[in-house]
C-alpha positions in Angstrom: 62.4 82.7 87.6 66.0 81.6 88.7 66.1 78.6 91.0 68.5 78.9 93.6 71.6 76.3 93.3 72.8 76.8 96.8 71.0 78.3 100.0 73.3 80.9 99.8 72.3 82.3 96.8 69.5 83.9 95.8 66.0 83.2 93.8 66.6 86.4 90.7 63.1 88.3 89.9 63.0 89.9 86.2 59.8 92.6 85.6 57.2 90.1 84.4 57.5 88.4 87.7 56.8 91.2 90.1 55.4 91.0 92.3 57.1 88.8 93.9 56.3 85.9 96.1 56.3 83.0 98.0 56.7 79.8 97.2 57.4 80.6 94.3 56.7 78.1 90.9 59.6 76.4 91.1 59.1 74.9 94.7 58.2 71.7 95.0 54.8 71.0 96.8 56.7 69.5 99.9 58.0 72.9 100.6 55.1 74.8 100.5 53.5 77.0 102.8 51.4 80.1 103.2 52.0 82.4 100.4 53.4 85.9 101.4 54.2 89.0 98.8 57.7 90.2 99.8 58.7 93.6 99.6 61.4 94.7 97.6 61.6 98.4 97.6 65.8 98.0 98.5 66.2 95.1 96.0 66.4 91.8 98.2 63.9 90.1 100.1 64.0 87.5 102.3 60.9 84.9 103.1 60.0 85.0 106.4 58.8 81.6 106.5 61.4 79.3 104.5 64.1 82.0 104.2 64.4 82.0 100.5 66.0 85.4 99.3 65.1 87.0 96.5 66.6 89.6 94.5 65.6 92.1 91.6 67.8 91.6 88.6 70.1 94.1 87.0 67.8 97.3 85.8 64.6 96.1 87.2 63.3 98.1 89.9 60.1 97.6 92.2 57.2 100.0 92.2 55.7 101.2 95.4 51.9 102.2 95.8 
């Protein structure tokens, strides 16, 4: 998982890390809090608690139910 170098940009998901959520591992504990699955289905996310965004990367694509 990418780590974001300015708030601006965004955390970049690959397959083998879907689904996605957060915190995600590279968060240190201070920042933690509850951990909510984002959804994806347009290819950015946003956490609703810290405001991380998230995006898929090039040719990966999320998978409904």
């Amino acid at each position: 998982m990418s780590e974001p170098t300015t708030l601006s940009s965004a955390v970049v998901l690959h397959a083998d890390e879907l689904p996605a959520a957060c915190p995600n591992p590279r968060m240190p504990l201070w920042s933690s809090h509850p951990k909510v699955y984002l959804e994806l289905s347009h290819g950015r996310a946003r956490c609703p608690y810290c405001g991380t965004q998230y995006q898929l990367a090039e040719g990966v694509h999320a998978q409904g139910h």
